[in-house]
C-alpha positions in Angstrom: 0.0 0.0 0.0 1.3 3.2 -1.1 0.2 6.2 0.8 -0.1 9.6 -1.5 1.3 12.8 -0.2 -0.7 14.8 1.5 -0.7 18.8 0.9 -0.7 20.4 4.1 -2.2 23.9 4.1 -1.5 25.9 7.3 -4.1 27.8 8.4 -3.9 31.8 7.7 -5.2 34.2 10.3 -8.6 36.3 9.0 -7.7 39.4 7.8 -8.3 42.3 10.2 -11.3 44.2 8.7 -10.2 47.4 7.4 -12.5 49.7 9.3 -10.8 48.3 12.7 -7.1 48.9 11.3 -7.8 52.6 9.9 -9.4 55.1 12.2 -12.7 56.1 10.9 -12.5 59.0 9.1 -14.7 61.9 10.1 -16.9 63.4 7.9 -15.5 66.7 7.1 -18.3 69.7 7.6 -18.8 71.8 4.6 -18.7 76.0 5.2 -22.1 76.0 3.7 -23.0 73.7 6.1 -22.2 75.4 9.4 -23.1 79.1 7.9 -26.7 77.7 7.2 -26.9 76.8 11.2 -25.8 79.8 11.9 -27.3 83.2 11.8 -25.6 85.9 10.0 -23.9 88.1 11.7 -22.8 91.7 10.6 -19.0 92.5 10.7 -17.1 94.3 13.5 -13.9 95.5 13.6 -12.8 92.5 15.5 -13.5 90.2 12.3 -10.6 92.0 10.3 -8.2 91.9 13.1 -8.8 88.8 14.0 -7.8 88.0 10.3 -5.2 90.4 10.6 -3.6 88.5 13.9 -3.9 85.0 12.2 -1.8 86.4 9.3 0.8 88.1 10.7 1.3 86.3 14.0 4.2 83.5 13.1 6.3 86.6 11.3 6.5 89.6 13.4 6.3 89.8 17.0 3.7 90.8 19.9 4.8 94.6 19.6 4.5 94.3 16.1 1.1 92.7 15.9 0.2 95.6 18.7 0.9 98.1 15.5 -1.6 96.7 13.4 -4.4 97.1 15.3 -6.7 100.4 14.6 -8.6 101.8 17.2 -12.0 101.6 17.1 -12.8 104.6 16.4 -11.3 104.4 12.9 -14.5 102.2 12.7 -18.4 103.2 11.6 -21.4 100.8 12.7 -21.5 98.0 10.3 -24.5 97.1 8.4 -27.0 95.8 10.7 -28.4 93.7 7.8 -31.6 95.6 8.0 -30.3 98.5 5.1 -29.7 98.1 1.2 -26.6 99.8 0.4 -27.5 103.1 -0.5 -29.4 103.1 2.3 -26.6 102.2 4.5 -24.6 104.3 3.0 -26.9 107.6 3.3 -26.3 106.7 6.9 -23.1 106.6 7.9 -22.2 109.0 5.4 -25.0 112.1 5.6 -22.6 114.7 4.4 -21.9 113.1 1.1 -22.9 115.9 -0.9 -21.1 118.3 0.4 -17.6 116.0 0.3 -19.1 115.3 -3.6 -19.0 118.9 -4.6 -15.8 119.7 -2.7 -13.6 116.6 -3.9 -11.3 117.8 -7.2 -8.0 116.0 -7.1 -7.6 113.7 -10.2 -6.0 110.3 -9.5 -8.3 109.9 -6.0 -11.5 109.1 -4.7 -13.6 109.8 -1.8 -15.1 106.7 -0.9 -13.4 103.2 -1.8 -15.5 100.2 -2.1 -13.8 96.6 -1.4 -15.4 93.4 -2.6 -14.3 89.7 -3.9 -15.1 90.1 -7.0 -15.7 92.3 -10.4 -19.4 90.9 -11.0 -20.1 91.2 -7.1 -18.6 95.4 -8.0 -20.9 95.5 -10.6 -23.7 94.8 -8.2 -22.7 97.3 -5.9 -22.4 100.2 -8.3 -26.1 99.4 -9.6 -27.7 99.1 -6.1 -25.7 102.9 -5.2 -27.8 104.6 -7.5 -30.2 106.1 -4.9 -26.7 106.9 -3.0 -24.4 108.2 -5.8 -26.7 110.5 -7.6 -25.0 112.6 -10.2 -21.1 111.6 -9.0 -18.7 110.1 -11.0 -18.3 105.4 -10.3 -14.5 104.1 -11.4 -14.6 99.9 -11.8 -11.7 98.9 -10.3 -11.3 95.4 -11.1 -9.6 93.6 -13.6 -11.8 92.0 -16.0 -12.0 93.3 -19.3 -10.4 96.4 -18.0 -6.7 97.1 -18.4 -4.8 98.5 -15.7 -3.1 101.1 -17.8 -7.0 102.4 -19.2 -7.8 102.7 -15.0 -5.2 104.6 -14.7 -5.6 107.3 -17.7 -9.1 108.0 -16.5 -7.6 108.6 -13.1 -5.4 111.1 -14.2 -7.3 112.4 -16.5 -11.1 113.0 -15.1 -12.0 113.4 -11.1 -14.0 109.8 -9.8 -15.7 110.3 -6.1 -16.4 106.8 -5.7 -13.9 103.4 -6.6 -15.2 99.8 -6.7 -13.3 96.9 -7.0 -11.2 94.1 -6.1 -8.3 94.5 -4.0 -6.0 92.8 -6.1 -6.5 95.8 -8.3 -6.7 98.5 -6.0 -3.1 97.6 -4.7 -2.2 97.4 -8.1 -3.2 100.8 -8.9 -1.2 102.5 -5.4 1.7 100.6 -6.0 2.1 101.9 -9.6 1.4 105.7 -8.6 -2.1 105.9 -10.4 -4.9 105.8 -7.3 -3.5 108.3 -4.2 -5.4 107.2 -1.1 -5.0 110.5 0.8 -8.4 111.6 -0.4 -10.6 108.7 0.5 -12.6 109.1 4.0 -14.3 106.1 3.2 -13.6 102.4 2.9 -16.3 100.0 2.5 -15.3 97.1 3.6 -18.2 94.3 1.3 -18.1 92.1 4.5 -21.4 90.6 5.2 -22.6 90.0 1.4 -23.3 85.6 1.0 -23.1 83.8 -2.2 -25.7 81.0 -3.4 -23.5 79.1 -0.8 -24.0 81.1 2.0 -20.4 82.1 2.2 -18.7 85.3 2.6 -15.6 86.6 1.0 -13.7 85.4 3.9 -15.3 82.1 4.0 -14.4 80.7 0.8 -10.4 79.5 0.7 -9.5 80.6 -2.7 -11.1 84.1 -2.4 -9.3 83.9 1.3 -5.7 83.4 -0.1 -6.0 84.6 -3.3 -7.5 88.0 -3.3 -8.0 88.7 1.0 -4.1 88.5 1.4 -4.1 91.6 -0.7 -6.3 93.3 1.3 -3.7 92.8 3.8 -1.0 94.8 2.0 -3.6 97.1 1.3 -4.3 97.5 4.8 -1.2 97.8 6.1 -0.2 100.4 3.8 -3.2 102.2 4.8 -2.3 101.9 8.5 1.2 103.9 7.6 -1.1 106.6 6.2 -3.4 106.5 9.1 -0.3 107.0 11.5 0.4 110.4 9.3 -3.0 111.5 10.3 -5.0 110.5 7.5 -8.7 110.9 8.5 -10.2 107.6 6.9 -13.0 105.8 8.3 -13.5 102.1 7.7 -17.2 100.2 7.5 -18.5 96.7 7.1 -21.5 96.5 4.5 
């Protein structure tokens, strides 16, 4: 009697389900998500230094952080989210008439509008009409509008009122062809939501791409405001 070989298979252990080897990943919460719990909230000054803090604060120190920071008085109420724009701004600006007629240095405005985009600006400028009146409205963005066309009418004809992005705005300092010593105003476009929810300082690539601007801007405008220059900011 022969005897066959026998294959001898050794038993392998079970394979350690992968949910109990890997943590369980959390479900990430969308901003849209959160903002819709959440009521909306007008801007205060503590919103843009807060901002402010988180971007400077691993390059400069304490004492340099201290710097940044305006007083509040360099402030005006914020949109209580009960006023359309020209309404808001016939309130915190009641003498705009008379700074209207008495504004005529070319290459300057009196009252500089800040939002995230150029079709958001376009919005703006419509729903001013009731504010504006007769006054003279510069786009200052970059679509379909070329920097150098900005700054010809700027030195050529006298604007009371800028709206734009901030890329642009910086753009236009830097190179000598918008002089900021003029403007009383800056309209910060703070509170406005997209279909989203979200506000300019809510959505990442508006955050980092066009906000971090705004922070040049700013602190550019904070070495003017230490040379006295009367400015008053405002959340819309």
């Amino acid at each position: 009697c022969v005897l066959q070989p026998t294959e001898c298979f050794l038993s392998q252990p079970e394979e350690k389900q992968e949910s109990t080897v890997k943590a369980k990943r959390r479900k990430k919460k969308k901003i849209s998500d959160v903002l819709q719990n959440s009521a909306p909230k007008p801007g205060v000054p503590a919103d843009l230094q807060n901002l402010l803090t988180r971007h400077f604060g691993e390059n400069r120190s304490v004492i340099e952080i201290e710097e940044l920071k305006l007083s509040d008085s360099c402030f005006l109420p914020a949109n209580d989210l009960s006023h359309s724009f020209s309404s808001y701004l016939k309130e915190i600006c009641p003498k705009w008439a008379k700074l209207r007629r008495n504004h005529k240095e070319k290459k300057s405005v009196v009252m500089l509008v800040l939002c995230s985009s150029a079709l958001r600006s376009l919005e703006l400028i419509k729903s001013m009409t009731a504010f504006k009146g007769d006054c003279k409205v510069l786009k200052l963005f970059a679509k379909h509008i070329k920097i150098k066309e900005q700054m010809n009418m700027l030195e050529k004809g006298v604007f009371h009122i800028g709206v734009g992005t901030p890329g642009r705005v910086k753009a236009l300092v830097e190179q000598d062809g918008l002089c900021l010593n003029s403007t009383k105003y800056m309209i910060l476009d703070w509170n406005w939501r997209d279909q989203k929810l979200r506000r300019m300082m809510d959505i990442p690539e508006v955050l980092y791409k066009h906000l971090y601007i705004l922070y040049s801007l700013y602190s550019l405008l904070l070495f003017l405001v230490l040379r006295s220059w009367s400015v008053k900011f405002s959340f819309c």
